[in-house]
C-alpha positions as CSV (number, residue, x, y, z in Angstrom):
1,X,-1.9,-8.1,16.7
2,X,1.5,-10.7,17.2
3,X,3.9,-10.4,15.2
4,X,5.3,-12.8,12.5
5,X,8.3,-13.4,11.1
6,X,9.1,-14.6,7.6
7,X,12.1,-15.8,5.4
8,X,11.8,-15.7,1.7
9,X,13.2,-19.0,-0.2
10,X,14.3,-17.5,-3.0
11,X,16.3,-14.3,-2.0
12,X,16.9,-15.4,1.8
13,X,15.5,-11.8,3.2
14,X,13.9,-12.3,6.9
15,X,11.0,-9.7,7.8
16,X,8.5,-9.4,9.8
17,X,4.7,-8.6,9.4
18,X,1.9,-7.8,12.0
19,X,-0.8,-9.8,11.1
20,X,-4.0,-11.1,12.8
21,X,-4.1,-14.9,14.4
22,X,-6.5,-15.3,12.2
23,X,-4.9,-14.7,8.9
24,X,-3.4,-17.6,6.8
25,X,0.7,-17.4,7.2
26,X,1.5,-15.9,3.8
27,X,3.3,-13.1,3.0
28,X,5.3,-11.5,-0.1
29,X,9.0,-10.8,-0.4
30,X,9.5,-7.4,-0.2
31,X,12.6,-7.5,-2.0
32,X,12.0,-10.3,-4.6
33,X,7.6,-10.3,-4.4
34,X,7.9,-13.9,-4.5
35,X,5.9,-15.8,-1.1
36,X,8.0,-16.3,1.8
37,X,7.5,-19.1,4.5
38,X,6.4,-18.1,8.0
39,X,8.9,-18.9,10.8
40,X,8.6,-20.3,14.1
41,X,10.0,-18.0,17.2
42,X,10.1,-17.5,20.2
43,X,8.0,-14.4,20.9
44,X,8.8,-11.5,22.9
45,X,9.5,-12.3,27.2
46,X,6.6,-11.0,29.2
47,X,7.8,-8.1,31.8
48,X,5.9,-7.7,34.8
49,X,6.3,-3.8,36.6
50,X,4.9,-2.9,39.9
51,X,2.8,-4.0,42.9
52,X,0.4,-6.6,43.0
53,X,1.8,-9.4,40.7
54,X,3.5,-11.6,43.8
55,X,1.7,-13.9,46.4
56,X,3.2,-11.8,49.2
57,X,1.5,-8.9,48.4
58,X,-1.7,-9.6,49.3
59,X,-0.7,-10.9,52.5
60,X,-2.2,-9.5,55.6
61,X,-0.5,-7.5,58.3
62,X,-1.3,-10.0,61.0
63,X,0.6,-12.6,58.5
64,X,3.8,-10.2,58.4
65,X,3.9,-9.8,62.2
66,X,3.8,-13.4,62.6
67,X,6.7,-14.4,59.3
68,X,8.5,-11.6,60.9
69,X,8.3,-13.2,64.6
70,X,9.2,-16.5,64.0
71,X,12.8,-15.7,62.6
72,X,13.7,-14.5,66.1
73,X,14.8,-16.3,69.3
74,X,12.5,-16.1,72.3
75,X,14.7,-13.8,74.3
76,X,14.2,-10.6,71.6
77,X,17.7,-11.1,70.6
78,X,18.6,-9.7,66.6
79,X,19.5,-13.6,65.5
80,X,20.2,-17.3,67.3
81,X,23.7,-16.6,67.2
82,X,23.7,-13.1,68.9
83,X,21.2,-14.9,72.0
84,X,23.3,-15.4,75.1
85,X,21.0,-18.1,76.3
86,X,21.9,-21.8,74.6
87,X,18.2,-22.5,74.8
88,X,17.6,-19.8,71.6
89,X,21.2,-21.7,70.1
90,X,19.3,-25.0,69.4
C-alpha cells in the first residue's frame, strides 16, 4: 500500500496515511478531526542491491575477453603509451 500524505486546512498539521490506490483521497485531522487535502509528492527513490540489475552482467565470457582485448596495443604492451613501437602510438 503507497503512502499518502495530507495537510489539514484548518490547523496546518501534515500526516501521512497508508491507504490503498484505490481509496478516495480523504482523510481526517488527527489533531482538529476536520478533512484534510491530500498532497502531491514525490515518493520514495527506488534502490537497486546486487547482481543482475546492469546490462553487463549478463554478458558472456567470450564478450569480456574480446572488451578486454581491444583496449590493448597489438604488441601485449599494459597501455598505447607504455608500447615502444609508434605503430601501437597511433
Amino acid at each position: 500500500m503507497p503512502t499518502y500524505e495530507y495537510k489539514c486546512g484548518h490547523c496546518g498539521r501534515r500526516f501521512e496515511r497508508f491507504q490503498p490506490i484505490t481509496s478516495k483521497p480523504a482523510a481526517p485531522c488527527p489533531k482538529c478531526k476536520r478533512s484534510a487535502k491530500r498532497l502531491i509528492s514525490a515518493g520514495a527513490g527506488l534502490l537497486f542491491k546486487g547482481s543482475g540489475f546492469y546490462a553487463t552482467d549478463y554478458r558472456s565470457s567470450d564478450y569480456k575477453k574480446k572488451a578486454k582485448s581491444e583496449g590493448q596495443p597489438p604488441c601485449g604492451a599494459s597501455s598505447k603509451a607504455a608500447c615502444p613501437k609508434p605503430s601501437c602510438k597511433a
